[in-house]
C-alpha positions as semicolon CSV with decimal commas, in nm:
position;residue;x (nm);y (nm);z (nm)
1;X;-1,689;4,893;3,828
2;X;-1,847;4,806;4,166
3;X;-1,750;4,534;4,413
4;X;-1,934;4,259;4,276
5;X;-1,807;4,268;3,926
6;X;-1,420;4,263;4,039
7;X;-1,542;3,969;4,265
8;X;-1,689;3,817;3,948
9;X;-1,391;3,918;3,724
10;X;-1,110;3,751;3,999
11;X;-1,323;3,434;4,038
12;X;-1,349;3,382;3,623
13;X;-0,979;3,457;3,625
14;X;-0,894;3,207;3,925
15;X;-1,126;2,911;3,725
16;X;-0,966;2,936;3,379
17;X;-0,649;2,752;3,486
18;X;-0,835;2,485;3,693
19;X;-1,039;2,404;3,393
20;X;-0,756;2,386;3,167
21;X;-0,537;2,168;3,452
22;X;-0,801;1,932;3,483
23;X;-0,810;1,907;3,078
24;X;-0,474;1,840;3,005
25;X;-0,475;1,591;3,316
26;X;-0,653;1,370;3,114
27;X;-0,416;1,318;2,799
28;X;-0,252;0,982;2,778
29;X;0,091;0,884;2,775
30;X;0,186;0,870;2,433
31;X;0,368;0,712;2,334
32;X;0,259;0,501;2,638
33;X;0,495;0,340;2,906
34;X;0,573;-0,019;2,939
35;X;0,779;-0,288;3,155
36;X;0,973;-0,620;3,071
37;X;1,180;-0,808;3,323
38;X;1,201;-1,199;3,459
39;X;0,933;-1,350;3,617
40;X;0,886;-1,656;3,877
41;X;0,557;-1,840;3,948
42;X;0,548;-2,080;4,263
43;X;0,952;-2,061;4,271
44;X;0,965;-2,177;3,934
45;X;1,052;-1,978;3,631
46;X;0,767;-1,887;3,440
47;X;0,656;-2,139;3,143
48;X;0,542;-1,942;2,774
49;X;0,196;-1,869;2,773
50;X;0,184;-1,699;3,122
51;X;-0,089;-1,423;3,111
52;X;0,011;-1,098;3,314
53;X;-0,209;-0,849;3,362
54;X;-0,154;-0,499;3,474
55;X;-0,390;-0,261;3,658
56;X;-0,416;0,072;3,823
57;X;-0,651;0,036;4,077
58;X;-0,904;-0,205;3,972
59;X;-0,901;-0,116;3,613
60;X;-0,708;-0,317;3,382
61;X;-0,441;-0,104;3,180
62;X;-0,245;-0,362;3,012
63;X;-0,134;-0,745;2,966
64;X;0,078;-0,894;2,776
65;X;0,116;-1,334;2,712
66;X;0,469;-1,478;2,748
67;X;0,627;-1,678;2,439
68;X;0,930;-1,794;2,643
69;X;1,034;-1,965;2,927
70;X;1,117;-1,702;3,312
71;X;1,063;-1,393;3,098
72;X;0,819;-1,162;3,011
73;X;0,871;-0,874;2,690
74;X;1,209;-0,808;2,533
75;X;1,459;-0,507;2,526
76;X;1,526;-0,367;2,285
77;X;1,189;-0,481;2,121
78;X;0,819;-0,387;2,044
79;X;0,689;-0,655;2,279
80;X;0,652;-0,551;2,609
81;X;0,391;-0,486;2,866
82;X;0,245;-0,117;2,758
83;X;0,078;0,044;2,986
84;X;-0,225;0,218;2,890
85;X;-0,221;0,550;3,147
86;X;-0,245;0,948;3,163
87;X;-0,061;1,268;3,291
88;X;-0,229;1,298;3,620
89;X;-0,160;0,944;3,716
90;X;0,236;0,942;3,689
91;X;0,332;0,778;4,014
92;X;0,062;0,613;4,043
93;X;0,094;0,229;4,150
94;X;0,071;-0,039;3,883
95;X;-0,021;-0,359;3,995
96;X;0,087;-0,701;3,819
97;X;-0,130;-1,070;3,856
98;X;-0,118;-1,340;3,729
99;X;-0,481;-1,602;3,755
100;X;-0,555;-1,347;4,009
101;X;-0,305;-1,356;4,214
102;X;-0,085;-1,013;4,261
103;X;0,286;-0,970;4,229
104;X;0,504;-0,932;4,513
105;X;0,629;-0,630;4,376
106;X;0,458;-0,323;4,189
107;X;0,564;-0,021;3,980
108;X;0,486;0,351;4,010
109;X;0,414;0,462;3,650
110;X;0,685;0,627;3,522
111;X;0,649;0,920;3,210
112;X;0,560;0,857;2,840
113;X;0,759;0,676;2,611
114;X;0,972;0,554;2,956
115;X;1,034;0,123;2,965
116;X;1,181;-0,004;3,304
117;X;1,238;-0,329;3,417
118;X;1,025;-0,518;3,686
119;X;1,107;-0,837;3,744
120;X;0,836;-1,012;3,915
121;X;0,760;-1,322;4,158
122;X;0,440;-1,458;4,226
123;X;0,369;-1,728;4,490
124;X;-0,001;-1,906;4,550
125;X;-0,055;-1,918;4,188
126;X;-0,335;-2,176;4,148
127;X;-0,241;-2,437;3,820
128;X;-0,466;-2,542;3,538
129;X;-0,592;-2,819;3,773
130;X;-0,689;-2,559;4,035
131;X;-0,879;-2,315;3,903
132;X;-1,005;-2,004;4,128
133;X;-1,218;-1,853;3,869
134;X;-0,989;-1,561;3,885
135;X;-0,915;-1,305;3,587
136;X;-0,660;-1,442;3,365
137;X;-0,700;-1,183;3,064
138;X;-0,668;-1,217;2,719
139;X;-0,402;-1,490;2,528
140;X;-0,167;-1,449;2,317
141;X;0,014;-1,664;2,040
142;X;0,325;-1,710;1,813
143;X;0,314;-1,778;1,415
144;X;0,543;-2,001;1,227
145;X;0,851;-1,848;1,005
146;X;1,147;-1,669;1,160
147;X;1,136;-1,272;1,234
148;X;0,760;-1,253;1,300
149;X;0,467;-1,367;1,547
150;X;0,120;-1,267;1,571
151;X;-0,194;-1,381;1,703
152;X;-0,484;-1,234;1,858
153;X;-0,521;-1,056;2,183
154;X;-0,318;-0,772;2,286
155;X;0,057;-0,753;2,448
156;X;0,078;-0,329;2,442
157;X;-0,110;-0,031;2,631
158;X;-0,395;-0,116;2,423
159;X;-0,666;-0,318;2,641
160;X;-0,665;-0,678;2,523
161;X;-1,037;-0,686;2,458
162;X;-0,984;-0,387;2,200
163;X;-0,724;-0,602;2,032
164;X;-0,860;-0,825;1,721
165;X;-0,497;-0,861;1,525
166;X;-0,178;-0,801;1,544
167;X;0,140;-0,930;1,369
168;X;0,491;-0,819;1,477
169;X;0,801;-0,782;1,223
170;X;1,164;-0,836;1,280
171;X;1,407;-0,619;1,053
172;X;1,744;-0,475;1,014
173;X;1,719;-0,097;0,972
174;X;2,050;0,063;0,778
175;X;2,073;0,453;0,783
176;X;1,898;0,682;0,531
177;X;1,760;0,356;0,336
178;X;1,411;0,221;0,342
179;X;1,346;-0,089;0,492
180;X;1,069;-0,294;0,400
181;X;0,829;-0,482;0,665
182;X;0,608;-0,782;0,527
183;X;0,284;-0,738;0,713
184;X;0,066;-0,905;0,407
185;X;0,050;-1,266;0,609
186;X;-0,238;-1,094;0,815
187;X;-0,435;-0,885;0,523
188;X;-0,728;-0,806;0,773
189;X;-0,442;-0,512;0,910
190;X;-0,516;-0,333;0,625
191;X;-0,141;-0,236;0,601
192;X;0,032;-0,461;0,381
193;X;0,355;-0,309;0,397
194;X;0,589;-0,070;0,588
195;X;0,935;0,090;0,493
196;X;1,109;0,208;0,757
197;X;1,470;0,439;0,719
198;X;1,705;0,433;1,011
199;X;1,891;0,717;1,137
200;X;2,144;0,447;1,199
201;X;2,190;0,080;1,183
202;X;2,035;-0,133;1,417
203;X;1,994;-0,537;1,428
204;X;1,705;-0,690;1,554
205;X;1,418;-0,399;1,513
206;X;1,047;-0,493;1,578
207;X;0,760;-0,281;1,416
208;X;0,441;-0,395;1,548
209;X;0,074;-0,347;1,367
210;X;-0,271;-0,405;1,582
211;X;-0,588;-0,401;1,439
212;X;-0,845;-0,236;1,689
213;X;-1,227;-0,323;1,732
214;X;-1,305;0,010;1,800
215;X;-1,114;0,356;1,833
216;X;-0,809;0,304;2,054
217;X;-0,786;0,374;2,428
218;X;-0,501;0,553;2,395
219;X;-0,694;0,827;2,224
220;X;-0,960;1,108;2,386
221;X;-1,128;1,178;2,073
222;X;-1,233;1,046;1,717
223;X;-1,098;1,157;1,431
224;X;-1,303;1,334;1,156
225;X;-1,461;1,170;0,845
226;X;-1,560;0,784;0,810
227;X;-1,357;0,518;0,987
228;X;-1,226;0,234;0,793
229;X;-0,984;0,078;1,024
230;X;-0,861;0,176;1,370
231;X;-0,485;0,041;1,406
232;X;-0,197;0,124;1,671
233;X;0,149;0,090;1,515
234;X;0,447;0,066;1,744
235;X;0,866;-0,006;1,677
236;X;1,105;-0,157;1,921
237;X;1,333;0,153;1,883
238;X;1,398;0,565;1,871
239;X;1,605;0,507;1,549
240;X;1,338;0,514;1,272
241;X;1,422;0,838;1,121
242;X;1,107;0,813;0,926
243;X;0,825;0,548;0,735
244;X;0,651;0,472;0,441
245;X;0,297;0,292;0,556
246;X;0,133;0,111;0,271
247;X;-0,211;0,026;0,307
248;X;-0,533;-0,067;0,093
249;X;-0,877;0,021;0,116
250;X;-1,201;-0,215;-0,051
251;X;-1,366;-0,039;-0,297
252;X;-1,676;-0,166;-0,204
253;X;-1,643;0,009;0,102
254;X;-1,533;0,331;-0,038
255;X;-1,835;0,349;-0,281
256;X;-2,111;0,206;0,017
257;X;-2,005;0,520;0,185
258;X;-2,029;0,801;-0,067
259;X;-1,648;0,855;-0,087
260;X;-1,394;0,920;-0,359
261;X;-1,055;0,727;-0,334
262;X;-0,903;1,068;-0,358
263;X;-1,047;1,175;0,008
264;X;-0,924;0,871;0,174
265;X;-0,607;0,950;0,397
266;X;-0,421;0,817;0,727
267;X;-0,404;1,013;1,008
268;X;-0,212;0,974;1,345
269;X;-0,301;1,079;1,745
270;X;-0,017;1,295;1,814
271;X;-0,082;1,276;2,216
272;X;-0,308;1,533;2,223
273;X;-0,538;1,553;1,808
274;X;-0,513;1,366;1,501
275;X;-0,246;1,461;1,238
276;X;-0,342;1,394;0,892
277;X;-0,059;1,226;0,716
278;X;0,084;1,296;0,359
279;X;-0,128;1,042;0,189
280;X;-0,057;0,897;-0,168
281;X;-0,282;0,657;-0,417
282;X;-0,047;0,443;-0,558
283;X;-0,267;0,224;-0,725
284;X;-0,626;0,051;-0,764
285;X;-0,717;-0,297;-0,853
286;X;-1,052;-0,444;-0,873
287;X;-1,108;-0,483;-0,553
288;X;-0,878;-0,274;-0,364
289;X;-0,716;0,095;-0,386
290;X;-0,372;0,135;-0,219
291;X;-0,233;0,392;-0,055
292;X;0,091;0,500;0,057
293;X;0,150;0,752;0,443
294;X;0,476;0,896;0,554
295;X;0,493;0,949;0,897
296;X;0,799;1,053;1,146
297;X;0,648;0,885;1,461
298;X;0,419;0,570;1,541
299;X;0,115;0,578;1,733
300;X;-0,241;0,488;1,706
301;X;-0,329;0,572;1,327
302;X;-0,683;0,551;1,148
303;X;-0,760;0,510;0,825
304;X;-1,045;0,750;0,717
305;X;-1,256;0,879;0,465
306;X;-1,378;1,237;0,435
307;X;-1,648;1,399;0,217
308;X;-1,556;1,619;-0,023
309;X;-1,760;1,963;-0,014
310;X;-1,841;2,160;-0,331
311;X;-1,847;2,568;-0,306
312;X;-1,835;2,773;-0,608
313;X;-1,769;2,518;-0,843
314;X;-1,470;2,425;-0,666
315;X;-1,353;2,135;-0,502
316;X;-1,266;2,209;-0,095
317;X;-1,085;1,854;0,064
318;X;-1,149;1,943;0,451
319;X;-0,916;1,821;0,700
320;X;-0,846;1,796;1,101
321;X;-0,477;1,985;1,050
322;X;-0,140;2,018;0,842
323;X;0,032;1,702;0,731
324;X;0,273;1,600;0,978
325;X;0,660;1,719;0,946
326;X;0,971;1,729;1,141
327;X;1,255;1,942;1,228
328;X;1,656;1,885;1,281
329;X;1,583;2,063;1,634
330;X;1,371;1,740;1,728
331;X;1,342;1,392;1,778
332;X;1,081;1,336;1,576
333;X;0,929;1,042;1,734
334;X;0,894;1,244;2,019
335;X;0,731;1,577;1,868
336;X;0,356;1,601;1,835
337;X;0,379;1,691;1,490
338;X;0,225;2,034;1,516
339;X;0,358;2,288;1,287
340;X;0,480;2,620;1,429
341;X;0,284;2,891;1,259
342;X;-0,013;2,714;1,335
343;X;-0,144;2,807;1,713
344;X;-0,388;2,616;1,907
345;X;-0,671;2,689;2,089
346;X;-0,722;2,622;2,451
347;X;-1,098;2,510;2,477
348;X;-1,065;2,618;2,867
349;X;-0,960;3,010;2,806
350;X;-1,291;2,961;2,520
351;X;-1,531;2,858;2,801
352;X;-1,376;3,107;3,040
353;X;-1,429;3,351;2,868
354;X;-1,771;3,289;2,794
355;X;-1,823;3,226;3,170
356;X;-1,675;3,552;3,213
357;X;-1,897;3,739;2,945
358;X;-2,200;3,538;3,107
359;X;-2,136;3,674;3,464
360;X;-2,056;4,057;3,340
361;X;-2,387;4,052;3,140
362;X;-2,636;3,907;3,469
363;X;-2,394;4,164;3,690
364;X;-2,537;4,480;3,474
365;X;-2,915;4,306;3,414
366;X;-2,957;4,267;3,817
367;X;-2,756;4,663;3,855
368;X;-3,028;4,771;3,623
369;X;-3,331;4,587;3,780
């Protein structure tokens, strides 16, 4: 092997971890960060229906609308101000306004899943009567009935332009015993219904369902088959042991698009792909076919429809991995769902490799020449 190929070999070597760094840079924070705390406007405390907006640089990340007076999110809760954000910007500075004007203080974005409080102050704050033309972001608003608000607009790491629904549900969760969340008052979720079991009891437990325009921004990639519905589905705790989604489906729309009811299924972004869930027909109606997904984590979730391929005479239901599970050894709304016989691929060795191949194969065409 002459000098040139061990030149080539050590420089394909060297490259495979930069390419594979700069992937993985790029995965969001999931589940994604967030920040609740008090907040003061022109030495006053803050009036319900204050818009804050968070950004990273000049790109919004996040915003959420106040529904009470000096504060802004709740702990322990599902409404707070997410932070949409990835791996290779940890530490980086978050920026709060509100009608354009910035915070006096900021935030360095901390890890997934982390919530910290900011309490924030903002002074020069034009009022209704002075407008600046400033960004104000998206609003917010509360429904009727104890133990649940929704609205449209967005109030998570999900940008509030991607945001056309979202209802949140107040519960009780008891240990080992399902749970059931009402989400039917807003049917255009989709999910109708979710029972959650508690690896303890807990008072006061939000589960939160959004309904997305388009695929979430918390995700890098789409999932396979025909989208019905994009959602993101988020709980005010780490002591849902596990849940029972419930969800329907038009048949109109599962016939327009060539599918059986049998291929429809949930799946969930576990950080880094898309899980497909255990997913159950329960029933069918004229109009609608229900469906039932267990999952051990929320997340965003899709609901999707894959073609059925026939070989042989036999029936193949394709699919983008193993149903989820979880293990005693985890928390499972912290593991990404993979299971452990099944390996994954690093795209960046696969192009390596081929970069590699590529420069051996010009290396002996030019020796030859």
């Amino acid at each position: 092997m002459n000098k040139i190929m061990i030149a080539v070999l050590i420089f394909t070597i060297l490259l495979i971890p930069g390419i594979s760094s700069a992937q993985d840079a790029r995965l969001a924070l999931n589940p994604p960060p967030s920040y609740y705390g008090n907040i003061t406007v022109n030495e006053e405390p803050a009036t319900a229906g204050t818009t804050i907006i968070a950004r990273i640089g000049e790109e919004e990340r996040g915003s959420i609308t106040t529904t009470e007076s000096s504060f802004y999110g709740d702990n322990p809760g599902a409404t707070k101000l997410w932070i949409r954000g990835y791996y290779n910007e940890i530490g980086s500075t978050v920026t709060f306004y509100v009608n354009g004007v910035a915070a006096q203080q900021t935030a360095q974005l901390p890890g997934a899943g982390v919530t910290e409080r900011v309490d924030l102050t903002f002074v020069g704050v034009p009022t209704p009567a002075e407008p600046d033309g400033g960004d104000s972001g998206g609003s917010g608003s509360s429904a009727g009935g104890s133990g649940s608000s929704n609205g449209t607009g967005g109030s998570t790491g999900e940008p509030s332009d991607n945001v056309l629904k979202h209802l949140t549900i107040y519960g009780t969760l008891i240990a080992d015993t399902n749970v059931p969340y009402n989400f039917s008052n807003v049917p255009e979720l989709g999910v109708y219904e979710i029972l959650a079991t508690g690896k303890e009891n807990e008072s006061d437990v939000a589960i939160r369902v959004e309904l997305l325009k388009d695929q979430s921004k918390l995700v890098i990639m789409p999932p396979d088959g025909t989208v019905y519905k994009n959602l993101n589905i988020w709980a005010g705790t780490d002591k849902v042991k596990e849940a029972l989604i419930r969800f329907r489906v038009e048949n109109s729309w599962i016939t327009s698009e060539g599918l059986e009811s049998s291929s429809v299924s949930m799946y969930r972004w576990d950080g880094s792909k898309w899980d497909r869930l255990e997913t159950n027909e329960i029933t069918k109606d004229e109009s609608y076919t229900y469906y039932e997904a267990k999952t051990y984590a929320f997340s965003p979730f899709t609901i999707s429809g894959l073609k059925v391929s026939r070989s042989e005479g036999m029936v193949r239901e394709p699919g983008v991995t193993q149903p989820e599970t979880t293990s005693e050894d985890t928390d499972p709304l912290r593991s990404s769902g993979e299971l452990p016989v099944k390996a994954k691929i690093n795209p960046a060795i696969v192009i390596g490799v081929i970069i590699a191949l590529l420069a051996i194969a010009a290396v002996l065409y030019f020796k030859r020449k």
